[in-house]
Each structure stands twice: as structure tokens, then as C-alpha cells.
C-alpha positions in Angstrom: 106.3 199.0 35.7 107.1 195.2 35.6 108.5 193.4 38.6 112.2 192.1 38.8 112.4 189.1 37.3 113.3 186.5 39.8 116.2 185.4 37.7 118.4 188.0 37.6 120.3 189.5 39.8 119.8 193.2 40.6 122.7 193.5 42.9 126.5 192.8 43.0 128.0 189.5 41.3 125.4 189.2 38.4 127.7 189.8 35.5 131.1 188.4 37.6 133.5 187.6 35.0 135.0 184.0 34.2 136.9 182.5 36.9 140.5 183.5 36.2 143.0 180.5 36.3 145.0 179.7 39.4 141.7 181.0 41.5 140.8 179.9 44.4 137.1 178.4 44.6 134.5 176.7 46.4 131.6 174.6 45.5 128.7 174.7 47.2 124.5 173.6 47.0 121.9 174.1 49.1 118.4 171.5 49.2 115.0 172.1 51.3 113.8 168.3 51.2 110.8 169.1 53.0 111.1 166.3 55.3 111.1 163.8 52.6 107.1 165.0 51.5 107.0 164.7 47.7 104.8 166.1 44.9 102.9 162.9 45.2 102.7 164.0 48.8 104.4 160.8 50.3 107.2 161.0 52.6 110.1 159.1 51.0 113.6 160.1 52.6 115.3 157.2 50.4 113.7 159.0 47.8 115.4 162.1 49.0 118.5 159.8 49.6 118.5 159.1 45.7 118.2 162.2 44.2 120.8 163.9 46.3 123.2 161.0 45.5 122.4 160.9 41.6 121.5 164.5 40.5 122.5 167.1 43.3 125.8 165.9 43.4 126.3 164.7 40.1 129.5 167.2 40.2 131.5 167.2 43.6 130.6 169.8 46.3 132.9 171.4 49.4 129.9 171.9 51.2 126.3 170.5 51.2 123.6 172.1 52.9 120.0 170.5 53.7 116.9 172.7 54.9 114.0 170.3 56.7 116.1 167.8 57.1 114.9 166.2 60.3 111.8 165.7 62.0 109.3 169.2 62.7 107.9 168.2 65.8 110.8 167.0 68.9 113.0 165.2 69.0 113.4 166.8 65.9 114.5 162.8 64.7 116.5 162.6 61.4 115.2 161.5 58.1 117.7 160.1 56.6 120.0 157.6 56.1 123.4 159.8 56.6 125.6 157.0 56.4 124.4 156.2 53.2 124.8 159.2 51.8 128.6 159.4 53.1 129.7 156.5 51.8 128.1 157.3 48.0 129.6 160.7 48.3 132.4 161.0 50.4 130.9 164.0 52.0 131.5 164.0 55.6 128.1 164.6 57.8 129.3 167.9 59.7 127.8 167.1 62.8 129.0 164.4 64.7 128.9 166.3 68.1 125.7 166.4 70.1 126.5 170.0 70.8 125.8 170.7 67.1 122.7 169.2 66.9 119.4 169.7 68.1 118.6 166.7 70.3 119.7 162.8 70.3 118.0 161.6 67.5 118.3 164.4 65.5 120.9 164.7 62.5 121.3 168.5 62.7 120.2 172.0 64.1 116.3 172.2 63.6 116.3 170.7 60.1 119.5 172.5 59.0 122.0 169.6 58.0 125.9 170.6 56.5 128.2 168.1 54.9 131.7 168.7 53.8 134.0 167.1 51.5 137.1 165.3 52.9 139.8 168.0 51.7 137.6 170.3 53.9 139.2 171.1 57.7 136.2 171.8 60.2 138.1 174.7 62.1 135.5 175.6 64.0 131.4 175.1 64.8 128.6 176.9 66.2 124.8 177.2 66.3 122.9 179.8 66.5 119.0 179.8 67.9 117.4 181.8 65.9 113.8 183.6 67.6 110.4 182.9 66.0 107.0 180.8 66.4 108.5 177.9 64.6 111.8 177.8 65.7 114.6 178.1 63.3 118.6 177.6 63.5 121.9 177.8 62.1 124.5 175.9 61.9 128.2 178.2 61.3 131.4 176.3 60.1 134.8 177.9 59.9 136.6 175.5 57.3 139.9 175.5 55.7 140.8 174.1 52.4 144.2 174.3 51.2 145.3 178.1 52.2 141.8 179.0 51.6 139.6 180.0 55.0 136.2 180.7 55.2 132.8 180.8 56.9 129.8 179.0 55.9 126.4 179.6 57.8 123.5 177.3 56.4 119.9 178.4 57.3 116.1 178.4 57.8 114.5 181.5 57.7 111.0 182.4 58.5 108.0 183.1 56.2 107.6 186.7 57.6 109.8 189.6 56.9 110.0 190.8 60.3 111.0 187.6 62.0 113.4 187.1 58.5 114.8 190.5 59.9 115.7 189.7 63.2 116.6 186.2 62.9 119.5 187.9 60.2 120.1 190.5 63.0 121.2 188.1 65.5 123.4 185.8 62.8 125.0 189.4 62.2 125.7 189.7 65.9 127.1 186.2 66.1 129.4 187.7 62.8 130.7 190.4 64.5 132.3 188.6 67.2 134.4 186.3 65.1 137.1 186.2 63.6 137.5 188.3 60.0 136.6 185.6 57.3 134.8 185.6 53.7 131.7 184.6 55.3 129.3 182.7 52.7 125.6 182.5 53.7 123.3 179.6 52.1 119.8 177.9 52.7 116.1 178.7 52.5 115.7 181.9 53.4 112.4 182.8 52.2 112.8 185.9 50.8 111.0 186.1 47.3 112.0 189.8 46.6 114.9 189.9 44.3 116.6 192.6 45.8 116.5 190.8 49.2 114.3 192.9 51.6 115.1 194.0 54.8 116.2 191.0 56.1 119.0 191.1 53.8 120.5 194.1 54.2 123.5 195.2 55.0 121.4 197.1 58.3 120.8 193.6 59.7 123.7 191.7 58.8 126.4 194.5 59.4 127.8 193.9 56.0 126.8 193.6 52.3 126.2 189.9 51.5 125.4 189.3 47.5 124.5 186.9 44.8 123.1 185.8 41.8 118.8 185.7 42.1 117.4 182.4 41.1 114.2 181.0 41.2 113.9 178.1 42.7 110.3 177.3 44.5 108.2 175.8 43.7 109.6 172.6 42.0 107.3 171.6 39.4 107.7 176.1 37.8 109.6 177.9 39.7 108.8 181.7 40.4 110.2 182.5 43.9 113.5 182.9 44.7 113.8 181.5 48.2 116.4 179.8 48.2 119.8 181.9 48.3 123.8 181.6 48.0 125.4 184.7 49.4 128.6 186.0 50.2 130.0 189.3 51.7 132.7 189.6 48.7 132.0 191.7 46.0 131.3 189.6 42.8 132.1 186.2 44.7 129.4 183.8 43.8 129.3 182.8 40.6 128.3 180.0 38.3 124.8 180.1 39.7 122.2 177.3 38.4 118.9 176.0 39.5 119.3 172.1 39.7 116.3 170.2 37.8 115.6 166.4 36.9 112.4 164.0 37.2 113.4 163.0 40.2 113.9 166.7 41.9 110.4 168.0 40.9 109.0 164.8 42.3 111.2 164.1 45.9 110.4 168.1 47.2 108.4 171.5 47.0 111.9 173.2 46.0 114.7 172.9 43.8 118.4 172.6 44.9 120.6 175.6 44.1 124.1 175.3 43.1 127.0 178.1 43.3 131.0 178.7 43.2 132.7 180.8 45.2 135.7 183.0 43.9 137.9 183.3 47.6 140.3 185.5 46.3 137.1 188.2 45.6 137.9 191.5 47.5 135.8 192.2 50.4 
């Protein structure tokens, strides 16, 4: 029996239909830079810098998020140059408090960076520790655009499925005591089975989340889907593509992924 393939999606949202006019969506992308570390194996974050300005966000976003964004070792420094990419974008860097990022020096929550566009109220902010050997976060952003509310949690999972299972057990715990939004999950979370695994099930996260399976590691042929937009409404993310360019396959080990979101989707 063949496997899956890795792009297409064996669960809710695969086939969702057109967007209907008058509907209510979001754009969003998600990028693991891999702390600036190229094909060539240099570390260039204005490399990193130029690619996100030129192909990733070639159309506008609502929200960015970045995966290995800042240093691996503490102070967890940053990498890049987020004033730069503000004033090319207009994106606004979503963590201006220290008490939503790691350390000082640092630009977000161990490596996990969000950026949102200026329509785009910040309501509300969290992180969440996440347990492991290499520690891992995420950052959680209740945002309001227009009449439109939602949550948006951005993510670094680990390699293993039973730390990927907990670490989604405790972001389904930090769920359950807020407030009742479409709740969109996004980031590297190293999960390569299409159909998601443990860590992705409803079990751990206390709800259905779902999307559209892409392959998007590694850069240069991509056969893994590790990278993931989800959301807990049925048939919400849509418009699903695999970002590529010269410049991608050469500035990191993964490709940026790139989704809608339909807000008026039921839950």
C-alpha cells in the first residue's frame, strides 16, 4: 500500500470551496530560517532579511511567523535586523514587551518571532514554555481585524513524537482557559505524517485543528511536511502553497508556507 502523499490533505479543508465574496479572511505564512544557516552553510541573516522582504511577502500578510529566529544557545540574541524588515513591510514586530520575549537581547520566545500588519489590533499576548531537552515556546496573540477576532499561536515543536505530544497537550490547556475564539495554529511543528500523529490530535489539543498537507522540508526537494497552518474551523484554511525562489532554497533548510483563513468557517 503506498504512503500518503505529503501533499494532500487527508483530513478536513482539502477540497474547501472558493472563498465566497463578502468573506471574511486572513493571510498568513510561516518561515524556519534556521538561524540565518544557508544551503551554502553560511550564516547570512541579511540574506534571510532579503528574501522575506522580496519573495515571502511579495503579497501582503496579517500575520508573519518565524521559527529559529534568534540565537540557540542564551541569551537567545536575535538575528535579524527587525527594524528593517518593518519599515520594507509595514509589518509590526509583535513583541515589543520583554515579557513576550525570551531574554534582553532576544527578538522573540525561543526563536519563535510574530509580526502583524498595521490593520491588525494586538488584543492580547501570552507565552507558553513548552517542556523538552531543547526548549521550545509559543508565542499566542488574540488580534482583531475589523469585526473579525481570532487567535494565532506560532510554534516550535520537537523532533520526537512524544515530546510533540505533550508540548500540544499543554498549548491545549493554555486553550481551554481562554476565551472562545477561531484559534489558528502555525510554525514548525515537525510532524512529517500527513494525517498529523498523535501530537495533532484532537486528544491533545481538546479540539479538531485542520489543514491542507504540504511538503515543505527540505528546501532544495521537499518531501516532509513539517511545517503546518491549522485551524480548529472546519474547512478554514485554504489557498495553501509552498513558497519557492532561488533565493528561498539557498537562505534555509525549509520553505515558507503560505495560507488564508476563511473566519466566517463554522467551528
Amino acid at each position: 500500500m503506498k504512503p500518503p502523499r505529503a501533499d494532500r490533505d487527508i483530513r478536513d479543508g482539502a477540497n474547501a470551496s472558493p472563498t465566497p465574496p463578502n468573506t471574511r479572511d486572513f493571510a498568513c505564512a510561516t518561515w524556519n530560517v534556521h538561524r540565518g544557516r544557508g544551503r551554502d552553510g553560511r550564516v547570512d541573516p541579511e540574506r534571510i532579511a532579503r528574501v522575506l522582504i522580496g519573495d515571502v511577502l511579495a503579497e501582503p500578510l496579517d500575520v508573519l511567523a518565524l521559527q529559529e529566529a534568534d540565537a540557540e544557545c542564551p541569551p537567545h540574541a536575535g538575528i535579524l535586523d527587525i527594524g528593517a524588515i518593518e519599515a520594507a513591510t509595514g509589518l509590526r514586530h509583535a513583541h515589543p514587551e520583554r515579557a513576550l520575549r525570551w531574554g534582553d537581547e532576544s527578538h522573540g520566545f525561543l526563536g519563535s518571532i510574530l509580526f502583524v500588519a498595521p490593520h491588525v489590533k494586538v488584543e492580547a499576548a501570552a507565552i507558553i514554555d513548552l517542556p523538552g531537552h531543547c526548549h521550545r515556546g509559543a508565542v499566542v496573540l488574540e488580534l482583531a481585524a475589523g469585526e473579525a477576532r481570532l487567535r494565532v499561536i506560532g510554534t516550535h515543536l520537537s523532533l520526537g513524537q512524544p515530546l510533540r505530544a505533550v508540548q500540544m497537550r499543554v498549548i491545549g490547556q493554555h486553550l481551554r482557559r481562554g476565551p472562545a475564539l477561531p484559534t489558528v495554529i502555525l510554525g514548525d511543528l515537525n510532524e512529517w505524517r500527513p494525517w498529523g500523529g498523535m501530537a495533532l490530535s484532537k486528544a491533545m489539543l481538546g479540539r479538531a485543528f485542520s489543514g491542507p498537507v504540504r511538503a515543505t522540508f527540505p528546501a532544495t526537494r521537499p518531501i516532509l511536511p513539517l511545517d503546518r497552518i491549522l485551524c480548529d474551523r472546519k474547512g478554514a484554511v485554504h489557498h495553501v502553497a509552498v513558497l519557492d525562489s532561488p533565493g528561498i532554497r539557498e537562505a534555509s533548510d525549509h520553505r515558507p508556507l503560505r495560507a488564508r483563513i476563511r473566519l466566517d468557517a463554522p467551528s
